[in-house]
Legacy VTK file of the C-alpha trace (Angstrom):
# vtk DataFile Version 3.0
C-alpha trace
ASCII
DATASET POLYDATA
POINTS 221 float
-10.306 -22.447 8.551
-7.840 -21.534 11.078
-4.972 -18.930 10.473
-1.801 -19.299 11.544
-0.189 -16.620 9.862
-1.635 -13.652 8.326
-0.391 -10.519 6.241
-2.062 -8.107 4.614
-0.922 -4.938 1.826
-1.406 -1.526 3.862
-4.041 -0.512 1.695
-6.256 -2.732 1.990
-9.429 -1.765 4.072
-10.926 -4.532 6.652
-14.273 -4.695 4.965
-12.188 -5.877 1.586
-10.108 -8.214 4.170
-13.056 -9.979 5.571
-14.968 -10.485 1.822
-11.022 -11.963 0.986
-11.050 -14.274 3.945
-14.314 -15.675 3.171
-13.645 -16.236 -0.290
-10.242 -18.354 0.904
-12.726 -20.856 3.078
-14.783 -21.487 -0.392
-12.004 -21.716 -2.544
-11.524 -23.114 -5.419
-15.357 -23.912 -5.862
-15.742 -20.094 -6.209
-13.629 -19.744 -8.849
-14.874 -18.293 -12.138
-11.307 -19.581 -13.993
-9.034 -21.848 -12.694
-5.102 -21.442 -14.119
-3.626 -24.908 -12.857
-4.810 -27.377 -10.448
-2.194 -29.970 -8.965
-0.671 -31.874 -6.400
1.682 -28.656 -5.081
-0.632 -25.815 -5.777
-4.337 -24.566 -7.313
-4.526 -21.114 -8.396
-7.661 -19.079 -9.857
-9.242 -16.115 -10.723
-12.174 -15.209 -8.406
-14.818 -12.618 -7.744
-14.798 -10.712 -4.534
-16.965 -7.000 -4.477
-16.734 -7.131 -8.130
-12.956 -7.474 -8.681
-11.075 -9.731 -10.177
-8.373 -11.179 -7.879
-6.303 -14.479 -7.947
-6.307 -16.832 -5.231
-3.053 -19.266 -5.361
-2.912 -22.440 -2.790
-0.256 -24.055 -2.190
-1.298 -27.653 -0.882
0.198 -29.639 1.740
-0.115 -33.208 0.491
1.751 -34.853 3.052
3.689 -34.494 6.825
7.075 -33.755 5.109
5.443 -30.641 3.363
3.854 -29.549 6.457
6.844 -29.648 8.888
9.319 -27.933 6.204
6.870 -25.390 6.118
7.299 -25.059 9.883
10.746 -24.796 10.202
11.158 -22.349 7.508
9.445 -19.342 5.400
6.167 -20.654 3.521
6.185 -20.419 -0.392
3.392 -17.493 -0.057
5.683 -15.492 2.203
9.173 -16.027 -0.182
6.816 -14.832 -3.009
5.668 -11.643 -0.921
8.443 -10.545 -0.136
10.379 -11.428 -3.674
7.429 -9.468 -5.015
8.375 -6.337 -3.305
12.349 -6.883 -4.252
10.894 -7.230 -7.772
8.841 -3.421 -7.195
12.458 -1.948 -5.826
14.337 -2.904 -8.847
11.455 -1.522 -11.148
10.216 -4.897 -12.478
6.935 -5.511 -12.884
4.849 -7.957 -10.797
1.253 -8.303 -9.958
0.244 -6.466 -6.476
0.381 -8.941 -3.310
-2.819 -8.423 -1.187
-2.143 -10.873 1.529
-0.669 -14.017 2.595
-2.641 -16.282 4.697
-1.219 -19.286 6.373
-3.856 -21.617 7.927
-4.528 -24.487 9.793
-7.218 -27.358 10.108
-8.870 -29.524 12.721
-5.386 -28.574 15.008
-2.810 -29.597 12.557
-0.039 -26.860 11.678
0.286 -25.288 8.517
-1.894 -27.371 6.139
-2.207 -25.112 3.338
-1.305 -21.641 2.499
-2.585 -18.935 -0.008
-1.203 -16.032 -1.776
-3.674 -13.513 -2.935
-2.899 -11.354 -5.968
-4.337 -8.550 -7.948
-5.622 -10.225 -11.412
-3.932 -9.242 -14.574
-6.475 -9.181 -17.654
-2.466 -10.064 -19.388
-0.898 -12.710 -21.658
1.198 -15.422 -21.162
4.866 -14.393 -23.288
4.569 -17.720 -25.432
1.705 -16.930 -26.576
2.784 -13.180 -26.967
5.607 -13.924 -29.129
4.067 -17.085 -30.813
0.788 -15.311 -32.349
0.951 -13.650 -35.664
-2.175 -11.224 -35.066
1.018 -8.917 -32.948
3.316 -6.635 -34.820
6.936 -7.267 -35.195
7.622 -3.727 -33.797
5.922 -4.548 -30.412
7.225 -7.901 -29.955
10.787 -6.295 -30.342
9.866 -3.752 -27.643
8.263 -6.469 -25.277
11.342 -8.589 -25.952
13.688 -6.036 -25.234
12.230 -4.866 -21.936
12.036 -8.684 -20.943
15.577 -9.081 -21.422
16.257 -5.758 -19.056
14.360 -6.667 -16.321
16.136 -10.371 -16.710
19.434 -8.333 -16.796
18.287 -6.422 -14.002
17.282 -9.304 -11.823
20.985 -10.801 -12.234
22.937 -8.253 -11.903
21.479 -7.737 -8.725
22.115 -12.252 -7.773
18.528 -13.093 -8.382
17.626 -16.005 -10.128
14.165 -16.875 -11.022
14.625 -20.597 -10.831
11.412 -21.079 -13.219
11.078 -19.122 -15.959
9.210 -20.287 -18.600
6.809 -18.548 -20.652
4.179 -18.717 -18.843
5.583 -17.316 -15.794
5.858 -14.102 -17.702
2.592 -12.270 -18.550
2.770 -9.817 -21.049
0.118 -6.733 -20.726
0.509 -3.007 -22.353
3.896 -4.192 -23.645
5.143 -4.785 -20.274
6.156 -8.316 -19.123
5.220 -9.114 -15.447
6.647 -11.820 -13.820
5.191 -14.031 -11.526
5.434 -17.597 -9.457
7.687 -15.875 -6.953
8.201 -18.340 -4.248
10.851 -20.446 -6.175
12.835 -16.898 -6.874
16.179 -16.195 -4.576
19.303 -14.776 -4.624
22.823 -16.744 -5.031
25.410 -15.479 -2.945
28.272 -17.898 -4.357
29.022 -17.392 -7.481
29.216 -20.711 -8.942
25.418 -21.190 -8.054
24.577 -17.662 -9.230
26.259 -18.470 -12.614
24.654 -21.692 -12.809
21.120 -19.812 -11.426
21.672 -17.357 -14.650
22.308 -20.249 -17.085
19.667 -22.296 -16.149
16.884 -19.244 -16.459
18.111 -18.108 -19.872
18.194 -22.071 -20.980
14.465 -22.261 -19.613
13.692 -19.006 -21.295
14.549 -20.439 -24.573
12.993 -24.017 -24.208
9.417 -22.080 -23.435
9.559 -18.922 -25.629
12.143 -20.357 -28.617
10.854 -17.418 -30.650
12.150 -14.830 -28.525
15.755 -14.992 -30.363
14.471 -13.381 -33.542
13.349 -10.009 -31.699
15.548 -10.337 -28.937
18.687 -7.773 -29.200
21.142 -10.976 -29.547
20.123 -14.732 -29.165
23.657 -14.619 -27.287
21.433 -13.487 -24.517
19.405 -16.476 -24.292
21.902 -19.206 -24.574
24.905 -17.843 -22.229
LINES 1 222
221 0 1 2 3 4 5 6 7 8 9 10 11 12 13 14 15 16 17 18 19 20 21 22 23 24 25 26 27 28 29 30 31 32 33 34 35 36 37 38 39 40 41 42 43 44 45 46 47 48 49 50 51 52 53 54 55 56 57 58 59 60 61 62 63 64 65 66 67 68 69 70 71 72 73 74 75 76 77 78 79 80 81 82 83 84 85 86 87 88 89 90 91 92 93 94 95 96 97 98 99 100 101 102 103 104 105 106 107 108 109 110 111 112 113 114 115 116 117 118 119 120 121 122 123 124 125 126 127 128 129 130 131 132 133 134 135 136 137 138 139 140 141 142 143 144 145 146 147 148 149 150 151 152 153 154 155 156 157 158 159 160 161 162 163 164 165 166 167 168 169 170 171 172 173 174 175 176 177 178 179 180 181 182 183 184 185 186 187 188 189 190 191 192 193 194 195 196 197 198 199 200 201 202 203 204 205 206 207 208 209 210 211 212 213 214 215 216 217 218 219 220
């Protein structure tokens, strides 16, 4: 493994860097879960010094991939850098540890990774869809969700996939996540169409979030 392009969180010491680094050559064969596994990307949940981190590749299938990604930001950077918009406007993400672009056997930019704090968390369909959680907190998880969704448009941002399970739900707080496909619309014909087409994914993947929702108005406008 070769890096191109590598970024790492302030705070994270170089001992802690170089266990990271070699857990990113083994990966995903060193993962203890593993979330989703496709053609686009592979993310899991792995070990490193006894904590819990997740490790999210984004593959490069093909040349196309590989030269868009050299022309233009990489999907780990856009979500590193959504992630800390997300922090300034007080909605709740997972910590970014690093962004590693690499390369292999001389080609450029054959895969990248995103390395995140792991959130012992929830996805929200399953949140709102399981009858062992009380009414009362499913109303106060819904109603912070819809804030920080508020939040995120009033300032242009779309999410441009959010479903369910691209909100995690721990201590009543809903953290989003799968950054790299979030931006902000500066026309306002795509940011209204940005807006609609969140709140219409919103209510394909969580349908229950109406009933404890302030208004199902929210969802559907």
């Amino acid at each position: 493994m070769t890096p191109i392009g590598l970024k790492w969180a302030e705070d994270v010491p170089d001992p802690f860097q170089r266990a990271i680094f070699r857990a990113l050559e083994r990966f995903p064969a060193n993962a203890l879960e593993t979330f989703r596994t496709h053609r686009r990307s592979t993310v899991g949940r792995v070990s490193i010094d006894g904590q819990s981190l997740v490790i999210k590749r984004y593959n490069a299938p093909n040349t196309y991939t590989r030269l868009r990604r050299m022309v233009g930001p990489s999907p780990p950077r856009k979500a590193w850098v959504n992630a800390c918009i997300l922090h300034r406007l007080g909605i709740a993400t997972p910590r970014v540890l690093c962004v590693v672009t690499v390369g292999l056997q001389g080609r450029r930019r054959p895969g990248a990774y995103l390395v995140t704090e792991y959130l012992p968390a929830q996805p929200s369909d399953a949140f709102f869809g399981s009858a062992d959680i009380s009414v009362e907190r499913k109303r106060i998880v819904a109603s912070r969700l819809l804030e920080a969704i508020r939040q995120l448009h009033v300032h242009g941002f779309v999410h441009g996939d959010l479903k369910g399970k691209n909100i995690l739900v721990r201590e009543d707080v809903p953290y989003f996540i799968d950054l790299d496909t979030l931006g902000r619309r500066w026309l306002a014909l795509n940011r209204s169409r940005g807006v609609s087409k969140d709140y219409a994914r919103l209510h394909e993947t969580i349908p229950l979030l109406h009933e404890y929702g302030e208004s199902s108005v929210n969802l559907t406008s």
